[in-house]
PDB file with SEQRES, HELIX, SHEET and CRYST1 records, atoms N, CA, C and O in Angstrom:
SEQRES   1 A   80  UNK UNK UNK UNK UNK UNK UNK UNK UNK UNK UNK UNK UNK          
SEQRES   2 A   80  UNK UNK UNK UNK UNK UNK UNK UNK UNK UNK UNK UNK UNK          
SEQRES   3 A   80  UNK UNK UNK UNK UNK UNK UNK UNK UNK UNK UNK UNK UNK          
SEQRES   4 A   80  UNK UNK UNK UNK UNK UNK UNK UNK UNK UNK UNK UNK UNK          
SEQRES   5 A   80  UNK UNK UNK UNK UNK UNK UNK UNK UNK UNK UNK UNK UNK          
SEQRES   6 A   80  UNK UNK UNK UNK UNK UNK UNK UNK UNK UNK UNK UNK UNK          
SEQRES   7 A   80  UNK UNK                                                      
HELIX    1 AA1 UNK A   14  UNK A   38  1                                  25    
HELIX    2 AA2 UNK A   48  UNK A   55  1                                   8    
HELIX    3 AA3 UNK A   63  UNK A   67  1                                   5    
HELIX    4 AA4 UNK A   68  UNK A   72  3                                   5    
CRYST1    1.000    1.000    1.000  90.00  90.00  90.00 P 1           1          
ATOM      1  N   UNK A   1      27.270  -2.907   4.223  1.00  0.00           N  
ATOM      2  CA  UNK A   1      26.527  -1.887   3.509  1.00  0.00           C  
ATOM      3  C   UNK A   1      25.981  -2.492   2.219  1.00  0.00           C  
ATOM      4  O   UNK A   1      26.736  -3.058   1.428  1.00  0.00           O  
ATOM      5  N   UNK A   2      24.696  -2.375   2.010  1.00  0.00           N  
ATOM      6  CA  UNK A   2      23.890  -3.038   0.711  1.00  0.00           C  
ATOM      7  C   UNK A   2      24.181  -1.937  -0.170  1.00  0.00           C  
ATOM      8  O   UNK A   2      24.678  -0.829   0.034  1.00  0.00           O  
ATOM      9  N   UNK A   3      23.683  -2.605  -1.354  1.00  0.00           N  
ATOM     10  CA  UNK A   3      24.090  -1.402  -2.924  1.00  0.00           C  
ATOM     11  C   UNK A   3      22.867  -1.238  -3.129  1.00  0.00           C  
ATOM     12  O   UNK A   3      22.349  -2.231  -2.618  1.00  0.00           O  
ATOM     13  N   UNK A   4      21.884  -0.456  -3.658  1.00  0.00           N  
ATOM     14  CA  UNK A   4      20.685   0.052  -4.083  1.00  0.00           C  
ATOM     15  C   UNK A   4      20.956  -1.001  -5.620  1.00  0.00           C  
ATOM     16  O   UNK A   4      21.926  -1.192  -6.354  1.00  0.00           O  
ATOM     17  N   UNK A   5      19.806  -1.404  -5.589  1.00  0.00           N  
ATOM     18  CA  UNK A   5      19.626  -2.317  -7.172  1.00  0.00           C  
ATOM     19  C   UNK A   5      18.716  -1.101  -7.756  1.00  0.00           C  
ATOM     20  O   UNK A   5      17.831  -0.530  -7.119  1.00  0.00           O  
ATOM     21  N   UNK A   6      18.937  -0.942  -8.512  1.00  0.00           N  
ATOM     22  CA  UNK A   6      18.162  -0.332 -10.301  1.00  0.00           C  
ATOM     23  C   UNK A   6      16.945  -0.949 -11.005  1.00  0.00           C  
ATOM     24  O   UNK A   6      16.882  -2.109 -11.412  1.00  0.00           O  
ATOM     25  N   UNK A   7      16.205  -0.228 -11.072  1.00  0.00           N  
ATOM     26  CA  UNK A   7      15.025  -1.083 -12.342  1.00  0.00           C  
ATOM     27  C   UNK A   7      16.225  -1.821 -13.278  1.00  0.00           C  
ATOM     28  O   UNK A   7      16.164  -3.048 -13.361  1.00  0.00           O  
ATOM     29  N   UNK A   8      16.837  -1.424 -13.675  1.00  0.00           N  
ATOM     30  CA  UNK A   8      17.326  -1.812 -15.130  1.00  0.00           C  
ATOM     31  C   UNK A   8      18.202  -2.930 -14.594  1.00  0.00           C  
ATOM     32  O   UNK A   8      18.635  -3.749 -15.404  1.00  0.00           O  
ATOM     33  N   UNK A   9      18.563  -3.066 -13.056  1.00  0.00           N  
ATOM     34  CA  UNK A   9      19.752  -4.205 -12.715  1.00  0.00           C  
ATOM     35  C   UNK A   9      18.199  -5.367 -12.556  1.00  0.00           C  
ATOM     36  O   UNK A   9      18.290  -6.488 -13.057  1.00  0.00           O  
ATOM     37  N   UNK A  10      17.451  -5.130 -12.150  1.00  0.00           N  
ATOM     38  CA  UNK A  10      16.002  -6.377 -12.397  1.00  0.00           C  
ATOM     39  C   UNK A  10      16.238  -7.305 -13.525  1.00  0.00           C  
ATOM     40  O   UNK A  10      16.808  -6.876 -14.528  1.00  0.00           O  
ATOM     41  N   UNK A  11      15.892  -8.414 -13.462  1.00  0.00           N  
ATOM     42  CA  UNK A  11      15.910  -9.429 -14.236  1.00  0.00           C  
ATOM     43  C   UNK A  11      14.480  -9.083 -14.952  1.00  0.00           C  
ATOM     44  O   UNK A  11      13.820  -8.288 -14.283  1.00  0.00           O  
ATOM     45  N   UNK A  12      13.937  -9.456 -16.018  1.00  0.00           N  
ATOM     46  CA  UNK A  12      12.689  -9.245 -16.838  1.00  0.00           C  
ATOM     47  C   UNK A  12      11.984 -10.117 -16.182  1.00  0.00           C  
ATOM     48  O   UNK A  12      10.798  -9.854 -16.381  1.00  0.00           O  
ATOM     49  N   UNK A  13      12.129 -11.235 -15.339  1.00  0.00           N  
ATOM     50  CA  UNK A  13      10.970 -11.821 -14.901  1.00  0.00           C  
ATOM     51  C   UNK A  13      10.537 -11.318 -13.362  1.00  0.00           C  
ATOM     52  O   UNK A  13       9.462 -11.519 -12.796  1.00  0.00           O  
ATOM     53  N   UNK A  14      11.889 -10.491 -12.790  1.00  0.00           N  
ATOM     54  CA  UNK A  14      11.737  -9.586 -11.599  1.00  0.00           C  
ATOM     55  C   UNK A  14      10.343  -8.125 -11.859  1.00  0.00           C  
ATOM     56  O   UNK A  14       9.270  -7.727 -11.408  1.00  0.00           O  
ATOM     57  N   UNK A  15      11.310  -7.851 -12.833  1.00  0.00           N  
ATOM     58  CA  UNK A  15       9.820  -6.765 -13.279  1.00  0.00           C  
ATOM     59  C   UNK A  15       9.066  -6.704 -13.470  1.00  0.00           C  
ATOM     60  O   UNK A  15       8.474  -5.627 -13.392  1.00  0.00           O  
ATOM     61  N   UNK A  16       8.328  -8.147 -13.990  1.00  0.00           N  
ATOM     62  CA  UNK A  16       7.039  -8.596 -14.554  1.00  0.00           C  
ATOM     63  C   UNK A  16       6.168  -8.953 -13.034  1.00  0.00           C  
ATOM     64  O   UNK A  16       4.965  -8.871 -12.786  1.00  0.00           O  
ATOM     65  N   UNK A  17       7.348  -9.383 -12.157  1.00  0.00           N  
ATOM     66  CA  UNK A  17       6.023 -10.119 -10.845  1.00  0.00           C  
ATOM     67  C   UNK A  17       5.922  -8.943 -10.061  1.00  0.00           C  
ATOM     68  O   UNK A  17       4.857  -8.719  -9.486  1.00  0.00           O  
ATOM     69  N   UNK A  18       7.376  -7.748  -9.898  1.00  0.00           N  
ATOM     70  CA  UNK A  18       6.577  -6.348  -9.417  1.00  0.00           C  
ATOM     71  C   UNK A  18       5.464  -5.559 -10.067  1.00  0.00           C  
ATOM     72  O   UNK A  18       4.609  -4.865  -9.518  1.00  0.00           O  
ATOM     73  N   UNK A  19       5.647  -5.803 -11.312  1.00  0.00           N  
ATOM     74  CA  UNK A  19       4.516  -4.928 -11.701  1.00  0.00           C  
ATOM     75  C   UNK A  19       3.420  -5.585 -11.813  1.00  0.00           C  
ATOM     76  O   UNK A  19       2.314  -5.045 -11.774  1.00  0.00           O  
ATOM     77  N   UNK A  20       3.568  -6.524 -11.927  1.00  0.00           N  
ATOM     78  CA  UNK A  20       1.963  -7.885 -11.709  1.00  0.00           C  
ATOM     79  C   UNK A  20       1.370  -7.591 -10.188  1.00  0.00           C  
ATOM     80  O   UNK A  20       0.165  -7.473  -9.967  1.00  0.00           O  
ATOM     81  N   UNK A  21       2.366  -7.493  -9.207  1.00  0.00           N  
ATOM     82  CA  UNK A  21       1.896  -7.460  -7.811  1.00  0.00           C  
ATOM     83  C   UNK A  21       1.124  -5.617  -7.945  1.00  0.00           C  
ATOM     84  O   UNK A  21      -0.015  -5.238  -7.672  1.00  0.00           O  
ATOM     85  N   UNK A  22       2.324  -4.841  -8.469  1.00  0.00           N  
ATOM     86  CA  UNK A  22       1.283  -3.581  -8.655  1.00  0.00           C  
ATOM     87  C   UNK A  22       0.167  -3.375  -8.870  1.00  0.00           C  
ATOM     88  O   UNK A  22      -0.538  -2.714  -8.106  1.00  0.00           O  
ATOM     89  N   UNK A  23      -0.174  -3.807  -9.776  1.00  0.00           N  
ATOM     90  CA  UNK A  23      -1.668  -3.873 -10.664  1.00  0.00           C  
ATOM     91  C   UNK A  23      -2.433  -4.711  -9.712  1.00  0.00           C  
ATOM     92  O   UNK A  23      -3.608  -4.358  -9.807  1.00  0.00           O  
ATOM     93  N   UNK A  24      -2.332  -5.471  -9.010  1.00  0.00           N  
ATOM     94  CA  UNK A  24      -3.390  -6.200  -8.176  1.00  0.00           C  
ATOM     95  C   UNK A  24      -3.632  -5.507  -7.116  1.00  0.00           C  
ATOM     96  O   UNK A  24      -4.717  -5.412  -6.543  1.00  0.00           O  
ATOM     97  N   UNK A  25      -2.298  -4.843  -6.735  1.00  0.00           N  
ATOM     98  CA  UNK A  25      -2.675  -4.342  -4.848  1.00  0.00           C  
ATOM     99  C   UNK A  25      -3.944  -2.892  -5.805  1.00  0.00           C  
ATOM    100  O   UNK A  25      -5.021  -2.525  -5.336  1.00  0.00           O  
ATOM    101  N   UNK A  26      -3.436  -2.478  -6.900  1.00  0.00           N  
ATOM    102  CA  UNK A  26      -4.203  -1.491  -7.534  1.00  0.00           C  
ATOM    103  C   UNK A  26      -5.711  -1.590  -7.655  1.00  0.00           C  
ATOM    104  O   UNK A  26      -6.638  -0.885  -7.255  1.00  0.00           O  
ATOM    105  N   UNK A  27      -5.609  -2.964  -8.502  1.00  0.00           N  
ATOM    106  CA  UNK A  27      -7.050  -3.287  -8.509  1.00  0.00           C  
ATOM    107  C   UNK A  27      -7.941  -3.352  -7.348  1.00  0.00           C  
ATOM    108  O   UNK A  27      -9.088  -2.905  -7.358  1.00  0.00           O  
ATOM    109  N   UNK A  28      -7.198  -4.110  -6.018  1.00  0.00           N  
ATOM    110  CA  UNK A  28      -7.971  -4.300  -5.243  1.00  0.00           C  
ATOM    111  C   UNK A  28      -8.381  -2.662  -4.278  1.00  0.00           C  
ATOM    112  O   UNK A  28      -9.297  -2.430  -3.489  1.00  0.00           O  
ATOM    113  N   UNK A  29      -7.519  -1.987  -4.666  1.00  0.00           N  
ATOM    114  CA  UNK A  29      -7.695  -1.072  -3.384  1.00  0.00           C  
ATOM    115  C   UNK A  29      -8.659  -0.257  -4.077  1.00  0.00           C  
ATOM    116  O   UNK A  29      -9.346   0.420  -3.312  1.00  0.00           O  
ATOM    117  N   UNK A  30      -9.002  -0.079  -5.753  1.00  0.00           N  
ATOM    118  CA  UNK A  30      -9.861   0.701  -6.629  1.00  0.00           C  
ATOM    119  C   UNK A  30     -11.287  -0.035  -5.961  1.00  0.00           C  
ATOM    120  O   UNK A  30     -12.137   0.566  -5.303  1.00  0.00           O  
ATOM    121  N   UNK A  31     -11.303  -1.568  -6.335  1.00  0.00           N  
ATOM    122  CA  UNK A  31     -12.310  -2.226  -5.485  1.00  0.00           C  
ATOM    123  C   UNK A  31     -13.030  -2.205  -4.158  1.00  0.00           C  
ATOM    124  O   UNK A  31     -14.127  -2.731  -3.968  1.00  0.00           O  
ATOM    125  N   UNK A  32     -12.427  -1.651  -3.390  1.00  0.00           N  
ATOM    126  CA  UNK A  32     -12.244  -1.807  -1.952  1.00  0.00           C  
ATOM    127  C   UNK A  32     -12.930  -0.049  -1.847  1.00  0.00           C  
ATOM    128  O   UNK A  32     -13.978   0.124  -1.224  1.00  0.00           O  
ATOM    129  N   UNK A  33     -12.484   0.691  -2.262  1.00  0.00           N  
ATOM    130  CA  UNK A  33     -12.661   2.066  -2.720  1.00  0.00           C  
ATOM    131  C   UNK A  33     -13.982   2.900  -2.612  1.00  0.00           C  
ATOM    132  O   UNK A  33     -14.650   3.673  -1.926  1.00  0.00           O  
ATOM    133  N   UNK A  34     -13.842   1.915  -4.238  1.00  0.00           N  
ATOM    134  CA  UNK A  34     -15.439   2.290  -4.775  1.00  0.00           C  
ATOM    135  C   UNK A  34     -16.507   1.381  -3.497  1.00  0.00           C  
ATOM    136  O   UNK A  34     -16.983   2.076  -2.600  1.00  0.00           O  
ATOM    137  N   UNK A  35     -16.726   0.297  -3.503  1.00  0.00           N  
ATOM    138  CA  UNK A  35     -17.389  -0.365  -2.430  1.00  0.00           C  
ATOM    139  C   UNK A  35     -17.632   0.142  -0.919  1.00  0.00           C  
ATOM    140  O   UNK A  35     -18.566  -0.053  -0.141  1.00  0.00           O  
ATOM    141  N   UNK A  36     -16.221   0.992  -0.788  1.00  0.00           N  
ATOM    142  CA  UNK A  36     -16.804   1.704   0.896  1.00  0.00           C  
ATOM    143  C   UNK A  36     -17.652   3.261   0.385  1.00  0.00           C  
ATOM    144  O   UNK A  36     -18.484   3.815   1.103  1.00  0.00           O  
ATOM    145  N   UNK A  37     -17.317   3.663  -0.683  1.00  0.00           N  
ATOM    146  CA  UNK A  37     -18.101   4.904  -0.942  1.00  0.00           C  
ATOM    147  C   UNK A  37     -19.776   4.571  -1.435  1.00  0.00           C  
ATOM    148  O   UNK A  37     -20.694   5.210  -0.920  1.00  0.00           O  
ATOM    149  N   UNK A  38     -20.005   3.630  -2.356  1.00  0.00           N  
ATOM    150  CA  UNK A  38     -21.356   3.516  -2.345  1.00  0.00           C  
ATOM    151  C   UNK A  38     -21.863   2.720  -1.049  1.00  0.00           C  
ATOM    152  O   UNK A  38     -23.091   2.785  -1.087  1.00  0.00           O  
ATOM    153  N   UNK A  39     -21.463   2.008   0.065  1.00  0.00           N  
ATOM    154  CA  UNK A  39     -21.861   0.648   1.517  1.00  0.00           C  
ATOM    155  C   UNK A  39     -21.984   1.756   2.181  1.00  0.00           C  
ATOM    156  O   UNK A  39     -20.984   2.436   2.411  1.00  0.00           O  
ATOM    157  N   UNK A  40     -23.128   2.106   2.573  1.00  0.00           N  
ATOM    158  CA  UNK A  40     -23.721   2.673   3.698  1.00  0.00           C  
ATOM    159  C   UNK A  40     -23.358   2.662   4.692  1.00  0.00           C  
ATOM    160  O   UNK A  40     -23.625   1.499   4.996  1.00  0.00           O  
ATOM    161  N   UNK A  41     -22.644   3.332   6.032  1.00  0.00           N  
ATOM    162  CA  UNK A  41     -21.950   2.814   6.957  1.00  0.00           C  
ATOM    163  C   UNK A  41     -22.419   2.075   7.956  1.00  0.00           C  
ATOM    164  O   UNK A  41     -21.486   1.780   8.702  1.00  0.00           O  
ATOM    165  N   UNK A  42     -24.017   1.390   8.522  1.00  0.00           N  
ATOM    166  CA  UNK A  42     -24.141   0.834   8.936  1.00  0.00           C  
ATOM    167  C   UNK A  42     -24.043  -0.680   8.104  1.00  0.00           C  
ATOM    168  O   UNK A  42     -24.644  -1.660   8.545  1.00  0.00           O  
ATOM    169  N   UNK A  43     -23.359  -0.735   7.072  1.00  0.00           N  
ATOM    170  CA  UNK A  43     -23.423  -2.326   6.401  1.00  0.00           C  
ATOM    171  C   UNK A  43     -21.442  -2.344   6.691  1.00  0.00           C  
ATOM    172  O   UNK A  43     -20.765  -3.196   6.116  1.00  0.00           O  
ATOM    173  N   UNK A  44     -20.946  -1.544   7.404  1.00  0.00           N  
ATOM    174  CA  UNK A  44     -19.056  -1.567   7.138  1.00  0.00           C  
ATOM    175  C   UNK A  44     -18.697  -1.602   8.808  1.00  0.00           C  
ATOM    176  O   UNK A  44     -18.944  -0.697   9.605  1.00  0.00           O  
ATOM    177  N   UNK A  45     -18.074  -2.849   9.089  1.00  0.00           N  
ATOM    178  CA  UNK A  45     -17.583  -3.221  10.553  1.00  0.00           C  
ATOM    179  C   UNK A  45     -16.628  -1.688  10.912  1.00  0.00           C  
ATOM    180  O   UNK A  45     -15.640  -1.402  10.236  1.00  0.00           O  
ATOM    181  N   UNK A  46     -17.131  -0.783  12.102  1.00  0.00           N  
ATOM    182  CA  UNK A  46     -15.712   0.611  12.030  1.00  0.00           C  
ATOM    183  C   UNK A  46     -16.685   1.635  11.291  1.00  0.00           C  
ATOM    184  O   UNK A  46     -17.750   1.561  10.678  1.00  0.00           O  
ATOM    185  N   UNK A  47     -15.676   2.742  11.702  1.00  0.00           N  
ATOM    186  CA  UNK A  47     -16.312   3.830  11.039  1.00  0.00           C  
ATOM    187  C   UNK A  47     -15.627   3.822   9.749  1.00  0.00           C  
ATOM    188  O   UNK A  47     -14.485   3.365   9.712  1.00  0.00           O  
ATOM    189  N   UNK A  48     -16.370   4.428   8.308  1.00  0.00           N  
ATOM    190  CA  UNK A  48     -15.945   4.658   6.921  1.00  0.00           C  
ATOM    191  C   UNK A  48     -14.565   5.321   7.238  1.00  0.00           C  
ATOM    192  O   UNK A  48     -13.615   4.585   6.973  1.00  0.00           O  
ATOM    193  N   UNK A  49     -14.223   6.627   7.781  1.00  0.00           N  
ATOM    194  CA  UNK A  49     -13.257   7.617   7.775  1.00  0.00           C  
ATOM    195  C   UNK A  49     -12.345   6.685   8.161  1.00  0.00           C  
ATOM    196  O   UNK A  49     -11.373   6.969   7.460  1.00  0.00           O  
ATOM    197  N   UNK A  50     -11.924   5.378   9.102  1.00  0.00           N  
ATOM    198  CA  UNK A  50     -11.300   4.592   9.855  1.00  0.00           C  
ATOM    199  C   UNK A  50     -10.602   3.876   8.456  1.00  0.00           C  
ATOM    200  O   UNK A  50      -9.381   3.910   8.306  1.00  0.00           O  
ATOM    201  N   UNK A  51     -11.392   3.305   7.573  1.00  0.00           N  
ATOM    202  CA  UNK A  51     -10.888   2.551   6.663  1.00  0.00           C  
ATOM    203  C   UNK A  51     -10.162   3.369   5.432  1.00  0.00           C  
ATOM    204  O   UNK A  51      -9.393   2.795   4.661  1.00  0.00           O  
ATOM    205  N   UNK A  52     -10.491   4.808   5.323  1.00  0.00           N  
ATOM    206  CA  UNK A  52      -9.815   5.154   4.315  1.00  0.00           C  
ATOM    207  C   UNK A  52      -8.575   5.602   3.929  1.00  0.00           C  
ATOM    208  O   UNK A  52      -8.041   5.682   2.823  1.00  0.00           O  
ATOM    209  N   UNK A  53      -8.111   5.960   5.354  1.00  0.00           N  
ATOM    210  CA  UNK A  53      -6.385   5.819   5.189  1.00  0.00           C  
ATOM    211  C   UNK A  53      -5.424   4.629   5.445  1.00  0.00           C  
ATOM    212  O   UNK A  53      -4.200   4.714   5.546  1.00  0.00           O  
ATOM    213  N   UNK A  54      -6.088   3.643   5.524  1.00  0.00           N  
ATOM    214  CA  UNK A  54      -5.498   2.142   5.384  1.00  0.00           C  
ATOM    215  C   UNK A  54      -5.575   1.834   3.728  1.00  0.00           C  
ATOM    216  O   UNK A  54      -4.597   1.393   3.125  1.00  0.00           O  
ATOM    217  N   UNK A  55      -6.849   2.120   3.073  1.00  0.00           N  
ATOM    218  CA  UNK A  55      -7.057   1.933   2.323  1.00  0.00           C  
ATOM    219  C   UNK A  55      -6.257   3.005   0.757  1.00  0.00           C  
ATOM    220  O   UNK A  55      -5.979   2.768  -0.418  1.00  0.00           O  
ATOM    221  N   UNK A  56      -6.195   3.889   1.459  1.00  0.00           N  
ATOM    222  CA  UNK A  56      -5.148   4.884  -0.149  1.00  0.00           C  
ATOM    223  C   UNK A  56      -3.833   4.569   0.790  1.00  0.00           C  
ATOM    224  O   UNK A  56      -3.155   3.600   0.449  1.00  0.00           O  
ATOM    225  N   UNK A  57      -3.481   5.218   1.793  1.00  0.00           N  
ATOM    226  CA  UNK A  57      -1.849   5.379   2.367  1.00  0.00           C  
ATOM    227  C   UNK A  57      -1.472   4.244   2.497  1.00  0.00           C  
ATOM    228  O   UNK A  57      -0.699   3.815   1.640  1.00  0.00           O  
ATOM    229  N   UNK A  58      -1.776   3.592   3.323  1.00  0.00           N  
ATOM    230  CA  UNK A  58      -0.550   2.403   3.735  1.00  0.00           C  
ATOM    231  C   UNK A  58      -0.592   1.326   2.443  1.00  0.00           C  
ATOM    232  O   UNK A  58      -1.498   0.609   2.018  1.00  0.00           O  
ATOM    233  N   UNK A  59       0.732   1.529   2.030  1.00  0.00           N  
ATOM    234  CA  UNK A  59       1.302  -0.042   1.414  1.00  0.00           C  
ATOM    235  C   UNK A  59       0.828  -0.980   1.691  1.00  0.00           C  
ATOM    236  O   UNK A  59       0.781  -0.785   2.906  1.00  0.00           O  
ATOM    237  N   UNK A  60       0.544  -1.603   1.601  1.00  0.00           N  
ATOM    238  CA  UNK A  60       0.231  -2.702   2.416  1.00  0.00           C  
ATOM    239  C   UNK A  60       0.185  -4.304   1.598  1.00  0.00           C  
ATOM    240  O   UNK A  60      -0.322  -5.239   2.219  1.00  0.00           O  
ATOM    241  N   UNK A  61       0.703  -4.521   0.290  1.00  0.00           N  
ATOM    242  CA  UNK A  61       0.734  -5.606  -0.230  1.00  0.00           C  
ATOM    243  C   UNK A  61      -0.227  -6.191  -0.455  1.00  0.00           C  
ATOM    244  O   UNK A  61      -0.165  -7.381  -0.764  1.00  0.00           O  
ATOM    245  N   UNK A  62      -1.498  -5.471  -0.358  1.00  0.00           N  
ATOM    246  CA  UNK A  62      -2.815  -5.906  -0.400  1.00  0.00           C  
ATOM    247  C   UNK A  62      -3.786  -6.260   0.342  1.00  0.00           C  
ATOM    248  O   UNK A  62      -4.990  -6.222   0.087  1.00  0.00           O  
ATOM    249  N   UNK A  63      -2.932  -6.821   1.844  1.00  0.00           N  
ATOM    250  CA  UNK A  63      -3.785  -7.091   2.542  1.00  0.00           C  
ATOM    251  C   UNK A  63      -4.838  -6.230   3.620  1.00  0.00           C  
ATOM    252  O   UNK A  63      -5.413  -6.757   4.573  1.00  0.00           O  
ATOM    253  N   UNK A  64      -4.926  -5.003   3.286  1.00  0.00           N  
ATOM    254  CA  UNK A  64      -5.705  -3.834   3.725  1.00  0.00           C  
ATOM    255  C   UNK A  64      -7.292  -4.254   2.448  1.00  0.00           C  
ATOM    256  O   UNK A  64      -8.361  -4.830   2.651  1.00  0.00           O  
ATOM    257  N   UNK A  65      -6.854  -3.793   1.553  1.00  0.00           N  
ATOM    258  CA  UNK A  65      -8.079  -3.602   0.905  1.00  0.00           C  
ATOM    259  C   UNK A  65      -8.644  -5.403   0.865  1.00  0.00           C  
ATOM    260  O   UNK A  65      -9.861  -5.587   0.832  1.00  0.00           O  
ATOM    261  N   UNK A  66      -7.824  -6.474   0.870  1.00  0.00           N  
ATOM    262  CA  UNK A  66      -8.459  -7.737   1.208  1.00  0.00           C  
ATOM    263  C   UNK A  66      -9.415  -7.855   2.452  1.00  0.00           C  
ATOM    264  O   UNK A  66     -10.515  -8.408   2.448  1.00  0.00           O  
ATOM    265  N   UNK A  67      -8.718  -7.152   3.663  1.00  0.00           N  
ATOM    266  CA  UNK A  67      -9.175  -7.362   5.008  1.00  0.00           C  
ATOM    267  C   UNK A  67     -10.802  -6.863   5.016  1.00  0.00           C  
ATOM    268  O   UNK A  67     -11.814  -7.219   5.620  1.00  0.00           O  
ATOM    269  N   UNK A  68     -10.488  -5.898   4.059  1.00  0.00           N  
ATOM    270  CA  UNK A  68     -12.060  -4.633   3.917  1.00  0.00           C  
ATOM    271  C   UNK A  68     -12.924  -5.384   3.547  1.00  0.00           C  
ATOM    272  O   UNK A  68     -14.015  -5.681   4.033  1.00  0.00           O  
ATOM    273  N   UNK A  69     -12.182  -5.823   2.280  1.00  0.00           N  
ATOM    274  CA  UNK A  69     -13.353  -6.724   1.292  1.00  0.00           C  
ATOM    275  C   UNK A  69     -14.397  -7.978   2.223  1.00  0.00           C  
ATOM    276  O   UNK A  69     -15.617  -8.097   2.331  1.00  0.00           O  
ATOM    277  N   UNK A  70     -13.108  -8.854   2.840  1.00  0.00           N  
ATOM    278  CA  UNK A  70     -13.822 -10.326   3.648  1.00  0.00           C  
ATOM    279  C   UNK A  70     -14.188  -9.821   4.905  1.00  0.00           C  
ATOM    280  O   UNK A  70     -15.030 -10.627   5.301  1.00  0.00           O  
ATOM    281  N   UNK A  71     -14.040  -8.915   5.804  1.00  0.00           N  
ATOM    282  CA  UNK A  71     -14.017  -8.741   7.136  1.00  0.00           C  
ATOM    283  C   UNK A  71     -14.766  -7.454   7.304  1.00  0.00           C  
ATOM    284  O   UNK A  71     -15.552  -7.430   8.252  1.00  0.00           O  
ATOM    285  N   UNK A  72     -14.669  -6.394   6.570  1.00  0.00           N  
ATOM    286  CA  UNK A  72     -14.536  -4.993   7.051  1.00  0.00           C  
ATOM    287  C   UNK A  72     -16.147  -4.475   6.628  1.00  0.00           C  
ATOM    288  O   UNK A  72     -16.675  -3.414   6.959  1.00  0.00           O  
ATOM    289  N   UNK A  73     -16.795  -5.686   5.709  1.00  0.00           N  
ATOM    290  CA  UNK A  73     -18.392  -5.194   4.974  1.00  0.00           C  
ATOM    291  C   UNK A  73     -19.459  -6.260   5.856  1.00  0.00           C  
ATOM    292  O   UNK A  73     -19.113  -7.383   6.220  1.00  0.00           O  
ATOM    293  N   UNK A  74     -20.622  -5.746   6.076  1.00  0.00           N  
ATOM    294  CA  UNK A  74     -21.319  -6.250   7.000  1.00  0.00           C  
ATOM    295  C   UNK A  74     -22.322  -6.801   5.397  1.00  0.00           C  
ATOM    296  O   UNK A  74     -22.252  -6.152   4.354  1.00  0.00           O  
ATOM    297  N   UNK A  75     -23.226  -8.143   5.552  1.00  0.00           N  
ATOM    298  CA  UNK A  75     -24.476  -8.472   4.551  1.00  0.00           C  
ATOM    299  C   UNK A  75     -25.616  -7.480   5.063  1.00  0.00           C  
ATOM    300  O   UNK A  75     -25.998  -7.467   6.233  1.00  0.00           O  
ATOM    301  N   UNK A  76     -25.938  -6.945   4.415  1.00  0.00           N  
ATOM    302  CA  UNK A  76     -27.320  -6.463   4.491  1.00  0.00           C  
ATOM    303  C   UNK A  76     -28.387  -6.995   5.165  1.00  0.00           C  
ATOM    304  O   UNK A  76     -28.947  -7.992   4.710  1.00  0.00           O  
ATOM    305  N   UNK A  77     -28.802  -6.411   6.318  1.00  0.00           N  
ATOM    306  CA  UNK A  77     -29.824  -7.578   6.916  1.00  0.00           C  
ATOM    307  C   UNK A  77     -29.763  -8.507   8.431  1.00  0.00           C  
ATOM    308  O   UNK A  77     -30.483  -9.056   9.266  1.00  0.00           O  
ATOM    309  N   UNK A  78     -28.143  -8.183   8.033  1.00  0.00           N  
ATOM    310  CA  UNK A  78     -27.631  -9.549   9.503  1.00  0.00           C  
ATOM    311  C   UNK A  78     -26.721  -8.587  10.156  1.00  0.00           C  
ATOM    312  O   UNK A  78     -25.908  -7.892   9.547  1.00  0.00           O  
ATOM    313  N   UNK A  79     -26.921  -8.591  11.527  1.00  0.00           N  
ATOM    314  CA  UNK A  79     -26.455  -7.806  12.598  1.00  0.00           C  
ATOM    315  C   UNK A  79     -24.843  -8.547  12.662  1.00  0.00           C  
ATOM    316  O   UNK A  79     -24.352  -9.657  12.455  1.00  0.00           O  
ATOM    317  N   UNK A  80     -24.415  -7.254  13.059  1.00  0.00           N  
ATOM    318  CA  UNK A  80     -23.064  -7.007  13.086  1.00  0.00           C  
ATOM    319  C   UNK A  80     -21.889  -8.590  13.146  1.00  0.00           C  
ATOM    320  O   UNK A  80     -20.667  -8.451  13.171  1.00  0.00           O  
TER     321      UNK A  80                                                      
END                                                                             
């Protein structure tokens, strides 16, 4: 049986790389966000509605709103 650890049982350099990792999965998914609401849905690989509960719900350590960013946006111009 494991013991539940505490914010306060964290080491200060434990707290600093969770909350460092916070703020990034944050940033990116604000990024990822805003970018599928103004991208027109013929420029976004999938339907818009498809990406947006990957994109707020699932946890995902970042690699949701990464996947969107490199994979999930079509260039303007060039077929699918």
């Amino acid at each position: 049986m494991s013991v539940a650890r505490r914010w306060s049982d964290l080491s200060p350099r434990t707290r600093k790389i969770i909350i460092a990792g916070a703020v990034a999965e944050s940033a990116l998914k604000a990024v990822a966000l805003v970018d599928l609401k103004r991208r027109p849905a013929s420029e976004i690989h999938g339907p818009k509605w498809a990406w947006l509960p990957g994109l707020t719900v699932v946890n995902s350590a970042g690699i949701i709103p990464l996947a969107y960013l490199l994979r999930g946006r079509r260039q303007p111009g060039r077929p699918g």
